[in-house]
C-alpha positions in Angstrom: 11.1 14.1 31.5 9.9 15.3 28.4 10.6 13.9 25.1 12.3 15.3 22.1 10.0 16.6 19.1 10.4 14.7 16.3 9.5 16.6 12.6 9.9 14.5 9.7 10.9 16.1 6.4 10.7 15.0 2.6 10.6 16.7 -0.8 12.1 15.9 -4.1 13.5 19.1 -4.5 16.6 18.9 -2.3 17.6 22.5 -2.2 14.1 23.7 -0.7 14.9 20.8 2.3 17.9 22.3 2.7 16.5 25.9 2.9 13.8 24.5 5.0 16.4 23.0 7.7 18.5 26.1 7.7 14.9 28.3 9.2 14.4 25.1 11.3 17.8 25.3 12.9 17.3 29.3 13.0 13.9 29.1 14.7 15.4 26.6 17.0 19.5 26.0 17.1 18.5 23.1 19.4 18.0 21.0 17.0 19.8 17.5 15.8 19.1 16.8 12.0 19.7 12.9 11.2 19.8 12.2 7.3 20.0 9.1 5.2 21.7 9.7 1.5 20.9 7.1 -0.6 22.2 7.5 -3.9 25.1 5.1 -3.8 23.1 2.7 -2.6 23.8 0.7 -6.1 27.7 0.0 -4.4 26.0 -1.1 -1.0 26.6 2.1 0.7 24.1 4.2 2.7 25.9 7.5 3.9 24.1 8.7 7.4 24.9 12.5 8.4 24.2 14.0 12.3 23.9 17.6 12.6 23.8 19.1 15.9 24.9 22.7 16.8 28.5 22.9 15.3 28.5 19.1 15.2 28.6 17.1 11.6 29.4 14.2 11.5 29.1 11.7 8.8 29.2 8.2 8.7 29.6 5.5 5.3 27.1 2.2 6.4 27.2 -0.9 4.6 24.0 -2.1 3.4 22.7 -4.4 5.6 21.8 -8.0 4.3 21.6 -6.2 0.7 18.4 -5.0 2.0 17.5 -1.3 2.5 14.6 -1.3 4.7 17.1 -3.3 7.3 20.1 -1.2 7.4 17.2 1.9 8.5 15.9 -0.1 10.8 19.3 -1.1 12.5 20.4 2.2 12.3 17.7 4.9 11.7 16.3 3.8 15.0 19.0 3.3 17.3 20.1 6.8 16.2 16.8 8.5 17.0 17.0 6.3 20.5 19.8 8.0 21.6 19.3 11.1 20.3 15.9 10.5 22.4 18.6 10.1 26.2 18.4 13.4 28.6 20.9 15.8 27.6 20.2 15.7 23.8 18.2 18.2 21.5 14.9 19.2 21.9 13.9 18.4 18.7 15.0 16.5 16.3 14.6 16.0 12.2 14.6 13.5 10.9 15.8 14.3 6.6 14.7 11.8 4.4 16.6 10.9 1.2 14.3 12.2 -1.9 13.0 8.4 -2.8 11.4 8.2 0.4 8.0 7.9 1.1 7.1 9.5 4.8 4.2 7.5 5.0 6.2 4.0 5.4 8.8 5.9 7.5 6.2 6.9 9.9 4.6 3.6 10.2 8.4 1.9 11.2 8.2 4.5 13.7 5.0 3.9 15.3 5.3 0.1 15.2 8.9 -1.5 14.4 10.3 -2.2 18.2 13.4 -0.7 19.9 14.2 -2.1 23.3 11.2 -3.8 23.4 9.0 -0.5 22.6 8.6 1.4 19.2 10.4 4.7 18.7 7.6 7.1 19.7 7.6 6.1 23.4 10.9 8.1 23.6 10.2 10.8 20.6 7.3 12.9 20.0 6.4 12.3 17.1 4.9 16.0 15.5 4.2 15.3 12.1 5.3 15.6 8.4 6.9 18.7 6.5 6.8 18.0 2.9 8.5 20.2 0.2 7.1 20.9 -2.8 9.0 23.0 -6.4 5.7 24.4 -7.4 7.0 25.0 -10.7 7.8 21.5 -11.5 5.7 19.0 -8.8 2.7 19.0 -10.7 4.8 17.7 -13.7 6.3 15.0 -11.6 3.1 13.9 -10.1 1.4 13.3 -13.3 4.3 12.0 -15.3 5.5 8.3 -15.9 9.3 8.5 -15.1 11.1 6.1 -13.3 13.0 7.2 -9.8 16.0 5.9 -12.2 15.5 7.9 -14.8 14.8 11.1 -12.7 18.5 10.1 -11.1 17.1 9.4 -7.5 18.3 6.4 -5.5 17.2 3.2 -7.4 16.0 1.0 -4.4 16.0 -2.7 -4.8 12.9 -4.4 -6.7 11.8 -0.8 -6.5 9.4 -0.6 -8.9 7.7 3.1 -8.0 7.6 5.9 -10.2 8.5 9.8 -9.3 4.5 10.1 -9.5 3.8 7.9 -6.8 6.8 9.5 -4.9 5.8 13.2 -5.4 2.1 12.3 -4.4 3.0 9.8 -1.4 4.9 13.0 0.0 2.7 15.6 -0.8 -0.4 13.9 1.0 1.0 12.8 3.9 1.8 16.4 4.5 1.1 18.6 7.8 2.8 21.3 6.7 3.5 22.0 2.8 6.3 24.4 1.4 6.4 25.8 -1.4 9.9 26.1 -2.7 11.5 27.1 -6.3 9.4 29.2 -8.6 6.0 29.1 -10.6 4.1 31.4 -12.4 0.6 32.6 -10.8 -1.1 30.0 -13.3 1.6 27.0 -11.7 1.1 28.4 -8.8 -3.0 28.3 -8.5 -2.9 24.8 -10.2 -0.8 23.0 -7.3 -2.7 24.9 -4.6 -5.7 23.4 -6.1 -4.0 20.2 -6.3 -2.7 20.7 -2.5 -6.4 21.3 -1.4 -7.8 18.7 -2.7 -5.3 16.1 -2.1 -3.5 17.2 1.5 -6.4 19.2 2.6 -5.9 19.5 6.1 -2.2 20.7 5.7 -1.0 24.0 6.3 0.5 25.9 2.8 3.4 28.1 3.4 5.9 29.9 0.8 9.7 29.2 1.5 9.9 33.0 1.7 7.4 33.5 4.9 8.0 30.5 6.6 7.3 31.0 10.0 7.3 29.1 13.3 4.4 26.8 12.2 7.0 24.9 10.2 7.7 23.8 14.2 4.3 21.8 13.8 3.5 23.1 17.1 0.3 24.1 16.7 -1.7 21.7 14.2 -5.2 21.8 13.2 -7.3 18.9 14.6 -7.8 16.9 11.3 -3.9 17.0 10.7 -2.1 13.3 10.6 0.8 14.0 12.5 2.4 11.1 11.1 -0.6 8.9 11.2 -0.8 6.3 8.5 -4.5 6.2 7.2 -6.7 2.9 8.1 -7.4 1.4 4.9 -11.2 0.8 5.9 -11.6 4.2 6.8 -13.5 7.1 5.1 -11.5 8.2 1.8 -11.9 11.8 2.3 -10.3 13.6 4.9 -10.1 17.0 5.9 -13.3 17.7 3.8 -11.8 18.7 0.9 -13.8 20.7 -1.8 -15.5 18.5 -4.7 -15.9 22.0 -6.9 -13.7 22.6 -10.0 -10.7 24.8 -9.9 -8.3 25.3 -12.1 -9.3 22.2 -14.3 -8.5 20.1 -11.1 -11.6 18.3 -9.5 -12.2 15.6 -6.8 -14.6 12.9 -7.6 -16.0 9.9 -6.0 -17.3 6.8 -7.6 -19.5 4.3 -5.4 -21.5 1.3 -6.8 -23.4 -1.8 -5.2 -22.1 -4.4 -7.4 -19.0 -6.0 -8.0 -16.2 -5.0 -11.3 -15.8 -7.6 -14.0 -12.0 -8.4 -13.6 -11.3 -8.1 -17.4 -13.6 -5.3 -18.0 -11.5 -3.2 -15.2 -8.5 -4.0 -16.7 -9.7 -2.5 -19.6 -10.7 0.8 -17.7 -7.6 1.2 -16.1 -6.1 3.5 -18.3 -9.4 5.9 -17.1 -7.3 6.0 -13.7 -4.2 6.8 -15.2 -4.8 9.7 -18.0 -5.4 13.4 -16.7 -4.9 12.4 -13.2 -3.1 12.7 -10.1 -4.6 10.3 -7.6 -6.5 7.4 -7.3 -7.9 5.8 -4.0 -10.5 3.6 -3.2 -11.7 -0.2 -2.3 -12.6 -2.2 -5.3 -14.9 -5.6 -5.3 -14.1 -8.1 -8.2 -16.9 -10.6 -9.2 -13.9 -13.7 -8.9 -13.2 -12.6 -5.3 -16.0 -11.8 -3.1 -14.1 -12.3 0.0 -11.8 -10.2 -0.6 -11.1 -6.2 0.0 -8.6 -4.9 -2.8 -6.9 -1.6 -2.3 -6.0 0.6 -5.5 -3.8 3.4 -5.9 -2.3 5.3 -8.8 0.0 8.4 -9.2 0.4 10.0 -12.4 1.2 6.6 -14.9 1.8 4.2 -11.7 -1.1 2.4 -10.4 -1.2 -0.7 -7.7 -3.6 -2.8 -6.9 -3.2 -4.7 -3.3 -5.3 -7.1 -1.0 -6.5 -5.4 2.1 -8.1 -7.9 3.8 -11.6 -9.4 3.7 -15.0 -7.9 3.6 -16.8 -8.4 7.3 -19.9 -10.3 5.4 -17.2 -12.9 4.4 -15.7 -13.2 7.6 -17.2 -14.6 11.2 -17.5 -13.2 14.3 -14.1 -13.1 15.0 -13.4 -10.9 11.9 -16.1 -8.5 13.3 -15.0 -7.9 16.6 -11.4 -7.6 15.1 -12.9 -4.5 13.4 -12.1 -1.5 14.4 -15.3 0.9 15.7 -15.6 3.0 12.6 -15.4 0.9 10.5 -18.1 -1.7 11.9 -20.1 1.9 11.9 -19.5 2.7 8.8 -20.4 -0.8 7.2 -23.8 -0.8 10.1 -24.7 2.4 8.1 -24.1 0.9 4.4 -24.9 -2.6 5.4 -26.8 -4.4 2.0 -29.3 -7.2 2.1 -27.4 -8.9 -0.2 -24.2 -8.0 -0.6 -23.7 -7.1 3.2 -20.6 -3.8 3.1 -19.2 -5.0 -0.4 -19.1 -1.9 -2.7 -16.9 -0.2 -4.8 -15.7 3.1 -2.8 -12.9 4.9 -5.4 -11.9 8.9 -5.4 -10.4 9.9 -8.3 -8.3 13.3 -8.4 -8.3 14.2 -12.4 -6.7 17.7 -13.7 -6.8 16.6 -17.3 -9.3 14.2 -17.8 -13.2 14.2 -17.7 -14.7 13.0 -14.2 -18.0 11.9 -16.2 -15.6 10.1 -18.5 -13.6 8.5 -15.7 -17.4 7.5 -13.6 -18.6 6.4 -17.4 -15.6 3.9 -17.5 -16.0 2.5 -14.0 -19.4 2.0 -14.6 -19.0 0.1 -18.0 -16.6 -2.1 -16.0 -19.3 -3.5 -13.0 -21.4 -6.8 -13.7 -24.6 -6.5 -15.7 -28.2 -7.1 -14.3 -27.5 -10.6 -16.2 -23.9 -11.4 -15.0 -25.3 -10.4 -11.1 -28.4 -12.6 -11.5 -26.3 -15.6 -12.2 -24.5 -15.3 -8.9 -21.3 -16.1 -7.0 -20.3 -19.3 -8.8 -20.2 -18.0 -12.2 -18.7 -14.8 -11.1 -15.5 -16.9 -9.9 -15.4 -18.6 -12.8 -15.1 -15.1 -14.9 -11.4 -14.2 -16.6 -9.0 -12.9 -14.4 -6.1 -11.3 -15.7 -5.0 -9.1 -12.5 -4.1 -12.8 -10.6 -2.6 -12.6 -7.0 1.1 -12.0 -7.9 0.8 -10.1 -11.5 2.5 -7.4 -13.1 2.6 -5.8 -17.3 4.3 -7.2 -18.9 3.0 -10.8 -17.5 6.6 -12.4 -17.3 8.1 -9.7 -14.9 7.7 -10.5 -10.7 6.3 -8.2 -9.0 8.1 -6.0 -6.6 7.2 -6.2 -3.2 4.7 -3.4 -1.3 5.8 -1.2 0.8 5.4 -1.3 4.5 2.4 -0.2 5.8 0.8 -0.6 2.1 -1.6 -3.5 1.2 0.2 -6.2 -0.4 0.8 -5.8 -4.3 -0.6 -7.9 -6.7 -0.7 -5.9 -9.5 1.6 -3.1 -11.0 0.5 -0.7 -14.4 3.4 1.8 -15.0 
């Protein structure tokens, strides 16, 4: 028996999902459309909608355990498991609320257990159709507003801002749609943008969208719903490194490790005039350890992602996957074994030669290296394991599938 296609869809700009799901249902009337609204999810409520044929039902769920990521679980799940039985639709989307990141989404799908095996054993799982109001996204993906203040669902200890949504939808795209309206300078801005950040997805206009919005016929570097591997390469789809538009792609790589208070300092270089940051950091007062950071527009987080394979043993090296013990063969340093600094940084208003300038201001000194291991531990360290600005707020937790947080800039 064949299983049911499974398209996920996102965008903050509701209207253009809509539009989107009203082709979808044209191209196909076979279709089942399971959505989430989450914006009275301050009361405890979370209020589901099924769309099938001339079927529409909705349905009010309480909040489960106060906790958002468990009432999708025990019900998001389920609903795509029976959706999945014979005699249901041949495909299915599944609508996420506008605060949702597909990236996390996709992960509960590929590993959170139903029956004893995750989703995708039942569903095929195509890949990711992500809106996008070219007149307004690239606003929203460089700007510092909360999802409060923007009047999207404010999730518990949800401390994310419409940047890091707009982004985290955008790049986890297959297929990207342009919706609403732009001028041909808005226009050729956020394709640059879309090239350099989701370059292996396919660009359509609302107004032509065609059957590829099916995601029946992907090119080969497409995610399909695939998380990334933290340890893997930080460019995908070979995007372009030229200029366009103002818009560039850089990549900053070093031997040695950052100065923790020195970084601090340069963070602001990752936030100002760009859209995206990504990359493995090394910090002198943790050698072991393999930090993740990411920013969006003014939100940046910095998370542990496990251990560099020169501070682990054997066991840590076989638990490795295959590219990535390639990857660090091919790098490996006398010294410093695969420790290095591996950032891309995705600027539209800010000077890449300003933003490598300030990373390399923030790295240890020929003196601070020479002294070695012992006094780099015992160097300031302001970003601590569990650490937020301003110092007296907690954290708020990462997100599945995300390294865990231990530092949040907004």
């Amino acid at each position: 028996m064949s299983r049911p296609e499974l398209l996920v869809l996102c965008g903050l700009h509701a209207p253009g999902t809509e539009a989107v799901i009203a082709r979808i249902r044209t191209l196909d009337p076979d279709v089942a459309v399971l959505h989430h609204d989450l914006r009275d999810i301050g009361s405890g409520h979370v209020h589901r909608r099924l769309r099938h044929g001339d079927h529409d039902e909705r349905t009010v769920l309480e909040l489960a355990h106060g906790c958002l990521s468990c009432t999708l679980r025990e019900d998001l799940l389920p609903q795509l498991h029976l959706l999945s039985e014979p005699g249901g639709p041949r495909r299915i989307v599944l609508h996420l609320d506008p605060a949702l990141e597909p990236e996390q989404v996709c992960w509960s799908l590929l590993h959170v257990l139903v029956d004893d095996a995750p989703i995708t054993d039942r569903v095929d799982l195509r890949g990711v159709i992500t809106c996008i109001d070219a007149g307004s996204w690239l606003d929203d993906a460089t700007g510092d507003s909360t999802l409060d203040e923007r009047g999207l669902a404010e999730l518990p200890d949800d401390e994310r801002t419409v940047a890091q949504v707009a982004v985290g939808q955008a790049e986890f795209a297959d297929v990207l749609v342009h919706t609403g309206t732009a001028d041909a300078w808005q226009l050729a801005r956020t394709d640059a943008v879309m090239e350099r950040l989701a370059p292996a997805a396919t660009r359509m206009l609302l107004s032509g969208l065609d059957a590829r919005v099916l995601l029946g016929d992907l090119p080969q570097a497409a995610r399909r719903g695939r998380p990334d591997d933290v340890h893997g390469p930080l460019l995908r789809g070979q995007p372009p490194l030229t200029r366009d538009c103002g818009v560039q792609l850089s990549v900053f790589s070093a031997r040695r490790p950052f100065h923790p208070e020195r970084l601090h300092d340069a963070i602001d270089a990752l936030l100002d005039g760009v859209v995206r940051t990504r990359g493995r950091i090394w910090l002198a007062t943790r050698p072991e350890a393999v930090l993740w950071v990411e920013s969006a527009g003014g939100g940046l987080r910095i998370g542990h992602a496990g251990e560099w394979l020169a501070a682990g043993d054997a066991d840590a090296w076989a638990a490795a996957g295959p590219e990535r013990r390639a990857l660090a063969s091919l790098g490996w340093h006398p010294r410093f074994a695969d420790r290095a600094q591996d950032i891309v940084v995705l600027s539209h208003a800010a000077s890449p030669t300003d933003i490598e300038a300030a990373l390399a201001d923030a790295l240890l000194t020929d003196a601070e290296l020479a002294a070695g291991e012992a006094a780099w531990r015992a160097l300031p360290d302001p970003f601590g394991w569990w650490h937020t600005d301003p110092c007296d707020e907690p954290a708020g937790l990462a997100a599945a599938g995300h390294p865990d947080t231990e530092h949040e800039e907004h």
